[in-house]
C-alpha positions as a LaTeX table, in Angstrom:
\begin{tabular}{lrrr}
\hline
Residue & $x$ (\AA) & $y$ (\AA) & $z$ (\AA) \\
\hline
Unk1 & $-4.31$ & 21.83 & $-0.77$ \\
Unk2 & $-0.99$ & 20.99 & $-2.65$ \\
Unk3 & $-0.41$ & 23.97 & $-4.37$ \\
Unk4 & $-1.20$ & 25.88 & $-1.13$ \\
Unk5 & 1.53 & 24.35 & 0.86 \\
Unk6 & 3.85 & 24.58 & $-2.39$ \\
Unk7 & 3.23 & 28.79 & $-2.55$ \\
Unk8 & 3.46 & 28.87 & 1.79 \\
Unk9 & 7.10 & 27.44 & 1.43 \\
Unk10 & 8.31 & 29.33 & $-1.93$ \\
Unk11 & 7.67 & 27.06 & $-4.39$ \\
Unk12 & 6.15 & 27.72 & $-8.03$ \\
Unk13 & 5.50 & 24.65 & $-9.11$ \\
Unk14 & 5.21 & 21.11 & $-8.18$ \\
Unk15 & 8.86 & 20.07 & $-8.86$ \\
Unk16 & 11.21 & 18.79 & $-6.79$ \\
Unk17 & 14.82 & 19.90 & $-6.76$ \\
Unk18 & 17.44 & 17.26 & $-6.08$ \\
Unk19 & 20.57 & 17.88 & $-4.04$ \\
Unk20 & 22.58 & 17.95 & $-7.61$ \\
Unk21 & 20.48 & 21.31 & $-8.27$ \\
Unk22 & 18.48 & 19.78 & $-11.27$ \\
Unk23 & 14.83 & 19.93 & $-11.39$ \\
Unk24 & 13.10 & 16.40 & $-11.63$ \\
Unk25 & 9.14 & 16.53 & $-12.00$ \\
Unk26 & 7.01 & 14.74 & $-10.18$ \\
Unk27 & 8.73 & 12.00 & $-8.01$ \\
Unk28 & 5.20 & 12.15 & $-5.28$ \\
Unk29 & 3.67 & 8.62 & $-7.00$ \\
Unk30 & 3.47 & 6.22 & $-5.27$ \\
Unk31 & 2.79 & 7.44 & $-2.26$ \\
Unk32 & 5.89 & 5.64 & $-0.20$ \\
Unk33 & 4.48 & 6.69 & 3.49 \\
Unk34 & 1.34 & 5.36 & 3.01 \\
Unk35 & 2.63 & 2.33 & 1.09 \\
Unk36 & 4.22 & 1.04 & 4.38 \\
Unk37 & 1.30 & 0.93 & 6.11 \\
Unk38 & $-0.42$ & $-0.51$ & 3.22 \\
Unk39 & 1.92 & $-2.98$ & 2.95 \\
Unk40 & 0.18 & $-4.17$ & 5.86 \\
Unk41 & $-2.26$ & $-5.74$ & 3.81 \\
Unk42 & 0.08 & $-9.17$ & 3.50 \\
Unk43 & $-1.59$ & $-10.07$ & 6.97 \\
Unk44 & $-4.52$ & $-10.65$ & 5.09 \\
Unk45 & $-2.88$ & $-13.12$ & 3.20 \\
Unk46 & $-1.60$ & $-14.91$ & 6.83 \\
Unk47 & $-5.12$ & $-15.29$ & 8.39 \\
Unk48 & $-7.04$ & $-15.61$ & 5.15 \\
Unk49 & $-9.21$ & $-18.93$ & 5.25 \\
Unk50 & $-9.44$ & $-18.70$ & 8.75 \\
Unk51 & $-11.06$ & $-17.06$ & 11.24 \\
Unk52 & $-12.98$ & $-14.39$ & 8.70 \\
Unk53 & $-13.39$ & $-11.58$ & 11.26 \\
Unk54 & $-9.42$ & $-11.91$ & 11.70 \\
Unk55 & $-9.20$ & $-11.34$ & 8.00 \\
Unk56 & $-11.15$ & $-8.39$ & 8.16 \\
Unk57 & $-9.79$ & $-6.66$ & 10.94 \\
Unk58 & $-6.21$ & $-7.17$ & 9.33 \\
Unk59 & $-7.43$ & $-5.43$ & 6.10 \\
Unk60 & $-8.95$ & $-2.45$ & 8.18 \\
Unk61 & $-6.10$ & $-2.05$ & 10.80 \\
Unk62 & $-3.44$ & $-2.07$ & 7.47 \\
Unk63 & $-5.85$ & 0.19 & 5.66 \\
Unk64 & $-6.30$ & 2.49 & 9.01 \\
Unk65 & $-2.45$ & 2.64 & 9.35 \\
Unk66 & $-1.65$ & 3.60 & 5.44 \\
Unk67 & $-4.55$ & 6.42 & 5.47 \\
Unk68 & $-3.18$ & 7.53 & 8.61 \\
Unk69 & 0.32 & 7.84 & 7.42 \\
Unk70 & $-1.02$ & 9.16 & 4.02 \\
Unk71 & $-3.14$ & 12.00 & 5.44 \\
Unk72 & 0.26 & 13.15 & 7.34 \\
Unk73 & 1.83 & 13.27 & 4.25 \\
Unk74 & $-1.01$ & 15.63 & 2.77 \\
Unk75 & $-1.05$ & 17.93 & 5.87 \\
Unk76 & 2.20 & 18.34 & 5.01 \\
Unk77 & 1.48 & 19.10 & 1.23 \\
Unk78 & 3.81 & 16.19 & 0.15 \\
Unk79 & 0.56 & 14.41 & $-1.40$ \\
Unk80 & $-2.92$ & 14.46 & $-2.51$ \\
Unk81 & $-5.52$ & 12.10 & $-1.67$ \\
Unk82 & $-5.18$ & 10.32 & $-5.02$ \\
Unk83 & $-1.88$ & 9.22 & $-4.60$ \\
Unk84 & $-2.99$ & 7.50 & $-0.83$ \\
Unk85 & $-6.06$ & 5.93 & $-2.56$ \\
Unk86 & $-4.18$ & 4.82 & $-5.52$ \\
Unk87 & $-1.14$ & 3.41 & $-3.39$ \\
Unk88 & $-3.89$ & 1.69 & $-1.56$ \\
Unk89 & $-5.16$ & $-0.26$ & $-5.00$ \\
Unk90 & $-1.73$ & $-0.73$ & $-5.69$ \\
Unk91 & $-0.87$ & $-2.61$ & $-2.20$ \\
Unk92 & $-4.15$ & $-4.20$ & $-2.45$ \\
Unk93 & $-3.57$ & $-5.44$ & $-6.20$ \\
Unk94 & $-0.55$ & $-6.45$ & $-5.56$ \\
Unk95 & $-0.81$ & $-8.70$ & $-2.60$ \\
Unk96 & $-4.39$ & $-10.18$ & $-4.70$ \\
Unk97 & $-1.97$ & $-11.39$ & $-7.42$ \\
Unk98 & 0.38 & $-13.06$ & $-4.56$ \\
Unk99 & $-2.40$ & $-14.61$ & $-3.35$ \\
Unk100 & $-3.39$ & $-15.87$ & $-6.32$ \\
Unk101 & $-0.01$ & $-17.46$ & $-7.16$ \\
Unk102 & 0.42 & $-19.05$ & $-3.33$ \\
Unk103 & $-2.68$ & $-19.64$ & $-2.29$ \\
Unk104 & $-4.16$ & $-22.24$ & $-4.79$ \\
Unk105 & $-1.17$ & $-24.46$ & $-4.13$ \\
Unk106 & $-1.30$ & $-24.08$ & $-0.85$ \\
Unk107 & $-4.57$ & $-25.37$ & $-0.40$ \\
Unk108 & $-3.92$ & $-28.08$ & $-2.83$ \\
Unk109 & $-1.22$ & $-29.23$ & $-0.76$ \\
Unk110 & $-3.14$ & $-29.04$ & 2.56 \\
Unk111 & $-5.66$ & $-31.45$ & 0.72 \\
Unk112 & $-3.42$ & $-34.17$ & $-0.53$ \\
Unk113 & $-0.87$ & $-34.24$ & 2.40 \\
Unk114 & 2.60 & $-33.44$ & 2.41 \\
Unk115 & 3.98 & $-36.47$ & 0.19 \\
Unk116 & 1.40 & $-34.90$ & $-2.63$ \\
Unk117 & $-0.60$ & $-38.20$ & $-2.91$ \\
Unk118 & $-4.26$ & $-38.66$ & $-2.10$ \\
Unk119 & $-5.59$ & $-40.89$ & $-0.14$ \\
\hline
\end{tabular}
């Protein structure tokens, strides 16, 4: 589908050509379009631990909204499937690693009150 669109509007290859007039290659990873709407995936991080069917309907609607924006992007011939999917890992990995850092002291705290001490 890529190199379709690239031959329909006079291109030869995938490179893009910057205003300077250099060629750059590349420069379609990540997948920026679909990123925002993957970025989505933070809301996850809001309603995780509580109601569960809140967590997963925040984790489909961010998912719906970065596929939707990333098949735009492919209609248009700006992308390929890969890069959407592998933004999507990428969103997903990332906000797993935030939650890993926040979340454990965040319960912890919740436990032992606000002044830290138990009991």
């Amino acid at each position: 589908m890529g190199s379709a669109a690239l031959r329909r509007h006079g291109a030869e290859s995938p490179v893009l050509v910057r205003r300077s007039g250099r060629r750059a290659l590349g420069g379609c990873f990540p997948a920026g379009h679909a990123t925002t709407g993957f970025g989505l995936f933070g809301l996850v991080l809001y309603w995780y631990g509580r109601a569960a069917w809140s967590t997963r309907l925040a984790w489909l609607a961010a998912f719906a909204c970065g596929l939707a924006l990333g098949i735009g992007q492919q209609w248009r011939g700006a992308h390929f499937l890969s890069h959407t999917l592998w933004s999507a890992w990428l969103c997903w990995a990332a906000c797993l690693v935030v939650a890993g850092l926040l979340l454990p002291r965040a319960t912890a705290a919740g436990r032992t009150g606000a002044t830290g001490r138990s009991g």
